[in-house]
Backbone as CSV, one residue per row, in Angstrom:
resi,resn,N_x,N_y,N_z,CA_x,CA_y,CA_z,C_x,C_y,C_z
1,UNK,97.977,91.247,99.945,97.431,90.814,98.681,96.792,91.978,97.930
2,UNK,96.104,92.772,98.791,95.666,94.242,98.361,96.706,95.013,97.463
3,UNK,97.445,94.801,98.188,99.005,95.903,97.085,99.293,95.502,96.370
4,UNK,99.515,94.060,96.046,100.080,93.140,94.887,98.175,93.380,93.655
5,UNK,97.200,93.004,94.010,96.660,93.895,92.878,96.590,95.444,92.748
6,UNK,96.561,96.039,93.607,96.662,97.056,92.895,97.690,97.959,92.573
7,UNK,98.962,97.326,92.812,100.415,97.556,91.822,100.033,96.998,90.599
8,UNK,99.632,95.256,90.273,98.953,94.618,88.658,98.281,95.526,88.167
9,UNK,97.250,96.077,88.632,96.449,96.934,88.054,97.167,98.235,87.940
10,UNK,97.920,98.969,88.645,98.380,100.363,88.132,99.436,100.225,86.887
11,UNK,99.882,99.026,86.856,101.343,98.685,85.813,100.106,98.050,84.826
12,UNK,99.073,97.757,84.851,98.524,97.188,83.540,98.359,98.695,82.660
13,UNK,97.489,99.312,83.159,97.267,100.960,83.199,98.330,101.459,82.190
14,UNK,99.343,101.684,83.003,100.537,102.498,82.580,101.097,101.913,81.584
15,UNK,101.166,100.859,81.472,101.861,99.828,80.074,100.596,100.073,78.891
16,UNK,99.651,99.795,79.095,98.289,99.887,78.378,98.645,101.265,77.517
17,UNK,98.676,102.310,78.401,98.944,103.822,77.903,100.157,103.737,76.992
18,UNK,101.177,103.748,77.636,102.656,104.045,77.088,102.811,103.001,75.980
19,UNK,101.710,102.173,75.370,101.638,101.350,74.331,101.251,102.299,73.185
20,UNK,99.852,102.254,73.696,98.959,103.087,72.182,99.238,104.003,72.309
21,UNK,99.751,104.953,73.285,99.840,106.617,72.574,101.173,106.277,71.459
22,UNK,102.189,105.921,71.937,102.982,105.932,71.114,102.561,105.266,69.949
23,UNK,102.305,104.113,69.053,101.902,103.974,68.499,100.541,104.581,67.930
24,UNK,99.653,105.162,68.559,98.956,106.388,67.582,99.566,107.632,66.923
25,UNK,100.357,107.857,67.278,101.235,108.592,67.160,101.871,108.402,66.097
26,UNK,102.184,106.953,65.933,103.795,106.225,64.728,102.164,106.564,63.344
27,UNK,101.273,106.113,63.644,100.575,106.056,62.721,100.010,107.362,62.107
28,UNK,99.402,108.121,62.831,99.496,109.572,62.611,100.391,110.705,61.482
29,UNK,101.983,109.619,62.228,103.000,110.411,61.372,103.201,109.983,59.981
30,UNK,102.825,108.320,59.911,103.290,107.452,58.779,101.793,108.079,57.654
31,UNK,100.744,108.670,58.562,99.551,108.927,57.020,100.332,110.324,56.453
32,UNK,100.903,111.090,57.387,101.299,112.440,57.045,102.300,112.583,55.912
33,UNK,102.163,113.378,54.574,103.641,113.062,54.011,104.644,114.214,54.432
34,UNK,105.722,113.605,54.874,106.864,114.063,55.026,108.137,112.997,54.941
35,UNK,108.934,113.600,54.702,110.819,113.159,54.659,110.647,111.685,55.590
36,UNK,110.827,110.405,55.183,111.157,109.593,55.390,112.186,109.688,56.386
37,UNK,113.457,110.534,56.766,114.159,110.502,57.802,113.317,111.100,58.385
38,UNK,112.496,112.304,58.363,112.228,112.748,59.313,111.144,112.011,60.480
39,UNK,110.537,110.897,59.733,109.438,110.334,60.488,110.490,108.825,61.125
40,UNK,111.692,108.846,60.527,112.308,107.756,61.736,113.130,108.331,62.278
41,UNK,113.375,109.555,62.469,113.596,110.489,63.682,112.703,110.764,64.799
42,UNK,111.597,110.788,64.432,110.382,111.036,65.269,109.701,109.468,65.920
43,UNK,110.117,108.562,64.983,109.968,107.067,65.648,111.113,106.951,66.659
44,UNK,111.960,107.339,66.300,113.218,106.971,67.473,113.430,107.832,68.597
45,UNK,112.735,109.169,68.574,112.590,109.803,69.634,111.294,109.200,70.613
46,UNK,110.290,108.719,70.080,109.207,108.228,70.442,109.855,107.254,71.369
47,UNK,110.633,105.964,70.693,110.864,105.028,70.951,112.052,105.358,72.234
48,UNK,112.593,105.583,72.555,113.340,106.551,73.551,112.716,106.833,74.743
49,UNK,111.760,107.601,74.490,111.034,108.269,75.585,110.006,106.772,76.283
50,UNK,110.176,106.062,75.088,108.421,104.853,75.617,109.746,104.198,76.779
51,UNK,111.110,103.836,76.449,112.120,102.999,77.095,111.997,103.902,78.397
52,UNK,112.250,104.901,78.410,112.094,105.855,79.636,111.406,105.862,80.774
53,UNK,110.299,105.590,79.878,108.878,105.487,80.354,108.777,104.283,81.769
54,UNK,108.869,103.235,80.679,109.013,101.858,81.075,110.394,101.493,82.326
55,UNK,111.222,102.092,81.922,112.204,102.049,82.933,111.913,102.966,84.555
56,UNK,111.153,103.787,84.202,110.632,104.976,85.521,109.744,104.213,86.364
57,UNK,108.591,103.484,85.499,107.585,102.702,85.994,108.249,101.880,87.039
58,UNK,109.005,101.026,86.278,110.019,99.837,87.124,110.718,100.309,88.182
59,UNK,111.515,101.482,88.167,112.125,101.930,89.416,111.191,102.124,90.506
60,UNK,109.994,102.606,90.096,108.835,102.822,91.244,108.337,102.128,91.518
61,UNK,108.260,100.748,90.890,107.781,99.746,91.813,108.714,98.825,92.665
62,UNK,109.816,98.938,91.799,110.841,98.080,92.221,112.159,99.086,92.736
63,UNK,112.740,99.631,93.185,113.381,100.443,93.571,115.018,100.077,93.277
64,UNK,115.929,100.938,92.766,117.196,99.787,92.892,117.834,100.107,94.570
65,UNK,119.217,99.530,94.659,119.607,99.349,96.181,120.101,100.145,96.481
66,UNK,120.351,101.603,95.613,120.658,102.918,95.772,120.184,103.532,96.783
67,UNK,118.568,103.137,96.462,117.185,103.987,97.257,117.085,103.609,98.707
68,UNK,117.452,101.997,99.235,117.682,101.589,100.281,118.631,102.023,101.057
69,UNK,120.061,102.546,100.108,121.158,102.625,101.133,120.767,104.266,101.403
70,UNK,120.077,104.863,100.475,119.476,106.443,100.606,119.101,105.971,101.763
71,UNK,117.700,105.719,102.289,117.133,105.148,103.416,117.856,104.555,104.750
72,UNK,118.845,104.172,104.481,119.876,103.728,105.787,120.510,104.805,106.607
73,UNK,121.108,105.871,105.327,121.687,107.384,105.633,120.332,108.122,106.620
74,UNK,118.939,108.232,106.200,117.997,108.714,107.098,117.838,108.793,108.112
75,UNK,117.971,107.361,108.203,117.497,106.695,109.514,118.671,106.502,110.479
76,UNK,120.094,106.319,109.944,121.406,106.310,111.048,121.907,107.505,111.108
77,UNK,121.910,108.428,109.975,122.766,109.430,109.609,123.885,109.246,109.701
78,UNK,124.253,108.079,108.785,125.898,108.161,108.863,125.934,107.538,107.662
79,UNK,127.137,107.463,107.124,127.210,106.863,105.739,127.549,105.496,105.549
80,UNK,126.779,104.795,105.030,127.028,102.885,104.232,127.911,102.801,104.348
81,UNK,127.960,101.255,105.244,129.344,101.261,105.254,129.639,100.357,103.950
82,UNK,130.991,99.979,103.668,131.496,99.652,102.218,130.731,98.299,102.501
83,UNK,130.796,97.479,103.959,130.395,96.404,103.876,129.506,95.624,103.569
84,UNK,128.125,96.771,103.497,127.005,96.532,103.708,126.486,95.894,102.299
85,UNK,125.696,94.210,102.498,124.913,94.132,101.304,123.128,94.165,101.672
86,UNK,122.896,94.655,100.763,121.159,94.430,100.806,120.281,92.546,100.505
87,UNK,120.513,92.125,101.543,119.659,90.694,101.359,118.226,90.465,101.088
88,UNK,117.289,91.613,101.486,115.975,91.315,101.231,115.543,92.933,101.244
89,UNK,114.503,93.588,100.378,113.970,94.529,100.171,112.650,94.852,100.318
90,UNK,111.999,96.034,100.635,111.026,95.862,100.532,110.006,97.275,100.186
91,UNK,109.266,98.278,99.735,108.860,99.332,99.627,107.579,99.413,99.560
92,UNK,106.907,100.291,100.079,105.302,100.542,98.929,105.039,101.515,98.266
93,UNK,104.416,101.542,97.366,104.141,102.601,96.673,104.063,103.676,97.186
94,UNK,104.555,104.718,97.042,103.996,106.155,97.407,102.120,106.447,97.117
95,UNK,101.671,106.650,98.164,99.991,107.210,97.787,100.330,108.882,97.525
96,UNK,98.936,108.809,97.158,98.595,110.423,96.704,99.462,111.630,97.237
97,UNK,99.581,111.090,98.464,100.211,112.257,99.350,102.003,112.044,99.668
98,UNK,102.408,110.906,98.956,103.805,110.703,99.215,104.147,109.615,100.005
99,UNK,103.596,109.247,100.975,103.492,109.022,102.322,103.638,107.877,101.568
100,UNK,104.883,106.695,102.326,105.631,105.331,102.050,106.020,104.522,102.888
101,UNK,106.270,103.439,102.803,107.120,102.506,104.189,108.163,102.143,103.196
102,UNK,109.028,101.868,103.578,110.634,100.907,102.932,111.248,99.933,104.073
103,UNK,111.689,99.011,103.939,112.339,97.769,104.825,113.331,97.523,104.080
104,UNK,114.704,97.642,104.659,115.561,96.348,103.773,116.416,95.449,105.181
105,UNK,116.741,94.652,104.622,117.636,93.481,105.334,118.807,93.358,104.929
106,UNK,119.890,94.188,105.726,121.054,94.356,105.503,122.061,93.483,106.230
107,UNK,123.186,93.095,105.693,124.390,92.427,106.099,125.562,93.083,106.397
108,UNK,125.969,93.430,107.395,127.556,93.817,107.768,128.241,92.933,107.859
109,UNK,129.812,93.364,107.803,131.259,92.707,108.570,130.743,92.622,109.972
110,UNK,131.172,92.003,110.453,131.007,92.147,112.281,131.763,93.047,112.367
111,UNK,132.633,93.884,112.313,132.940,95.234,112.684,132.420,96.026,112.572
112,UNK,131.903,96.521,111.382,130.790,97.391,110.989,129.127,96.993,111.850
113,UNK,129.079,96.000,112.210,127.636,95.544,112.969,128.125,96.580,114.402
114,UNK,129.256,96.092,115.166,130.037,96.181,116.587,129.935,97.779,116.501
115,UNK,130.318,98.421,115.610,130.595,100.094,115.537,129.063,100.806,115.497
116,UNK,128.437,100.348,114.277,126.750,100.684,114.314,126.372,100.477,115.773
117,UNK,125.884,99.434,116.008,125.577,99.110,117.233,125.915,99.985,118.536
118,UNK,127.522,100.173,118.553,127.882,100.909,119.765,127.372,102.338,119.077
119,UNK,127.327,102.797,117.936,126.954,104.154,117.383,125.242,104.812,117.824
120,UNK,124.407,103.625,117.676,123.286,103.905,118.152,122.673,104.097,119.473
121,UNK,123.340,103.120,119.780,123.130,103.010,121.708,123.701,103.858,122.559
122,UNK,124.575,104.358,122.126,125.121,105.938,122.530,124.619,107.142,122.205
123,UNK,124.094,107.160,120.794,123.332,108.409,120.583,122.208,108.485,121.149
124,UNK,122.024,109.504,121.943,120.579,110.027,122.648,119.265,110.101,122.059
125,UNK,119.840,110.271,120.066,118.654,110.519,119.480,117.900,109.355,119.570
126,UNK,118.304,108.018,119.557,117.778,106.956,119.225,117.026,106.147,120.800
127,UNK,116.064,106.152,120.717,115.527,105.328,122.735,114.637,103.729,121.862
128,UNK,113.853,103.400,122.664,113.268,101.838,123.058,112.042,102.603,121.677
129,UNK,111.459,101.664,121.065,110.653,102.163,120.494,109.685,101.680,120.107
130,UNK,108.327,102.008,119.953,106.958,102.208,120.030,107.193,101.857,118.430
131,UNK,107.033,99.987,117.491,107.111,99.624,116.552,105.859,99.968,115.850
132,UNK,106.115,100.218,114.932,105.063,100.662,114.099,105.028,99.213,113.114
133,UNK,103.976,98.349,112.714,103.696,97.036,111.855,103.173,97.693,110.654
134,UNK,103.902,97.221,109.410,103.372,97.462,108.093,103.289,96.737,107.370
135,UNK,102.508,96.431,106.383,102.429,95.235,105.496,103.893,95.183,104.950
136,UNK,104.397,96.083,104.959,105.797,96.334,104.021,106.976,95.445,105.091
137,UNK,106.459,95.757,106.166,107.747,94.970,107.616,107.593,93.296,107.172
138,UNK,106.218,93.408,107.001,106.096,92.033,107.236,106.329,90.964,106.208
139,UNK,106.446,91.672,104.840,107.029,91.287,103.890,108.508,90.914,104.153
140,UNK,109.155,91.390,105.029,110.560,90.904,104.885,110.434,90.203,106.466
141,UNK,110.058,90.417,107.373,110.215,89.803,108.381,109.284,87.886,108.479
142,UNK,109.766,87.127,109.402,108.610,86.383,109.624,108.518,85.997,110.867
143,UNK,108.074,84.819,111.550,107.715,85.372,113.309,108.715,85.073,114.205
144,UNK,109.641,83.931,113.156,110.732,83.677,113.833,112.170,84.498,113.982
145,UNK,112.617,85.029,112.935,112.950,86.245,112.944,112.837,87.625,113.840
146,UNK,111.731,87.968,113.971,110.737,89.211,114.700,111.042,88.870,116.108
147,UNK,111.042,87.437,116.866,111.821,87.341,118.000,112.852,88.007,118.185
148,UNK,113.867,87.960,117.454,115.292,87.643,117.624,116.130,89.282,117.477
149,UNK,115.414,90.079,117.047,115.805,91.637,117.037,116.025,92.399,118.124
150,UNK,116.596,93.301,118.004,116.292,94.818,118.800,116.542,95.856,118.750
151,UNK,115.355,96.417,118.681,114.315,97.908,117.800,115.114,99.059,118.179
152,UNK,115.431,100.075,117.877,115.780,101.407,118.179,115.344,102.117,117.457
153,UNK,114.777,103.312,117.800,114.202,104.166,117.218,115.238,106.009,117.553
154,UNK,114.507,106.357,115.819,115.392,107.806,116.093,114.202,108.642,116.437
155,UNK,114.085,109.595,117.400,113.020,110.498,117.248,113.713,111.733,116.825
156,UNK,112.842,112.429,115.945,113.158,113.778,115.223,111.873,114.628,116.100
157,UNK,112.531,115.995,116.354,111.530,116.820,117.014,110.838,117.636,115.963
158,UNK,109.406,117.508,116.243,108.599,118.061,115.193,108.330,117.218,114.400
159,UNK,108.973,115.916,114.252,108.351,115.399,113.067,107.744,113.856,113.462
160,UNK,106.432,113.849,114.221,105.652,112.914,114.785,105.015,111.817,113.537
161,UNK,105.052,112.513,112.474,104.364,111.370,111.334,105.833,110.582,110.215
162,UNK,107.005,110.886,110.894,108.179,110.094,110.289,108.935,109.370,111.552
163,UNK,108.466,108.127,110.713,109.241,106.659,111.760,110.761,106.588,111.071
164,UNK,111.447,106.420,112.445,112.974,105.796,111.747,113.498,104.899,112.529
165,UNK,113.442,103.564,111.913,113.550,102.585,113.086,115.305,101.700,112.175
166,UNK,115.621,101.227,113.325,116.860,100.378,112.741,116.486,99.111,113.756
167,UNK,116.775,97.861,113.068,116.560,96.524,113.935,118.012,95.905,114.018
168,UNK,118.492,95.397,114.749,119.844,94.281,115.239,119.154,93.494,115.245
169,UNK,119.806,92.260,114.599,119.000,90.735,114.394,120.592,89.997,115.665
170,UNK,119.944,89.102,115.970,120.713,88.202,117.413,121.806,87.766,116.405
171,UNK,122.170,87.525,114.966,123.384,87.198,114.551,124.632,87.626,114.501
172,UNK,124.200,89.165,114.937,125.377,90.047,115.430,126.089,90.462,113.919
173,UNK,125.256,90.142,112.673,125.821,90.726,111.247,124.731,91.373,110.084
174,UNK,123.679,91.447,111.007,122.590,92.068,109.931,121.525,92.848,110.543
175,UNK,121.096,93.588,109.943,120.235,94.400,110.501,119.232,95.039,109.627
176,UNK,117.806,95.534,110.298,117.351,96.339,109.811,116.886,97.591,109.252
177,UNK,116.290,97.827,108.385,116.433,99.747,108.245,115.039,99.608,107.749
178,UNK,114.073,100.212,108.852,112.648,100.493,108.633,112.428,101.951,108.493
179,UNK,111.813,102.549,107.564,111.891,104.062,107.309,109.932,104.089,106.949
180,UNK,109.699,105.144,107.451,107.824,105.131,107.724,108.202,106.886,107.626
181,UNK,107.436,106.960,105.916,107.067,108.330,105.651,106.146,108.494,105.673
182,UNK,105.516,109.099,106.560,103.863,109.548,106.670,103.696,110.856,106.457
């Protein structure tokens, strides 16, 4: 509930801003005399940049499914398969220092589940793993669900403050991709 206000509150902020500057601005130009094109040139560049604006905001809170399948490549190192859809999402904000969680809930072909699966459990990088709980997991998970998985983790040497976890759900067609940037 903590994150949900203070995402409201950082998007009130940022909308608040990217309102009146631009419009102090429209007004500024409209007392000034100059060329009538030239001041709806300067409105439409304004107006441009505010869409920009507004669209950047949104990607950062809301991420599109680009950023997830980015996140899948991390954590498996291998590339999406064609099959894969994104069923449930989940991110948090980046703090000061970068440092993020991401969850999504992905769907394979059962072939693509059968190949992942045998892909991970064979690679050495990946062992039993020490789950890390985030408000962000728990947003997509719930308790009945959270039974029914099983966790693998990648360890990277040297890098003790990045989690890369992948979950198998018991349906044998979906899975998880937990990524913990610390």
């Amino acid at each position: 509930m903590d994150t949900f206000i203070f995402k409201l509150l950082i998007g009130f902020l940022l909308v608040t801003f990217s309102i009146i500057l631009p419009l102090v601005l429209v007004y500024s130009i409209r007392r000034k005399k100059s060329s009538p094109k030239m001041k709806w040139i300067i409105i439409s560049i304004l107006s441009i940049l505010q869409l920009w604006f507004f669209y950047s905001i949104y990607t950062a809170f809301y991420p599109q499914d680009s950023f997830y399948f980015e996140e899948y490549e991390t954590v498996v190192r291998k590339t999406v398969p064609k099959s894969a859809e994104i069923i449930s999402k989940s991110a948090s904000y980046p703090d000061i220092h970068g440092n993020y969680c991401s969850v999504s809930l992905m769907k394979l072909s059962d072939q693509d589940y059968g190949n992942l699966y045998r892909h991970i459990y064979q690679n050495k990088e990946f062992e039993n793993p020490e789950l890390v709980i985030s408000e962000t997991l728990t947003e997509i998970l719930n308790l009945t669900t959270a039974k029914n998985i099983v966790w693998r983790q990648r360890k990277k040497t040297g890098e003790d403050w990045n989690h890369y976890f992948i979950g198998f759900l018991k349906d044998r067609k979906s899975i998880i991709i937990y990524y913990i940037n610390d």
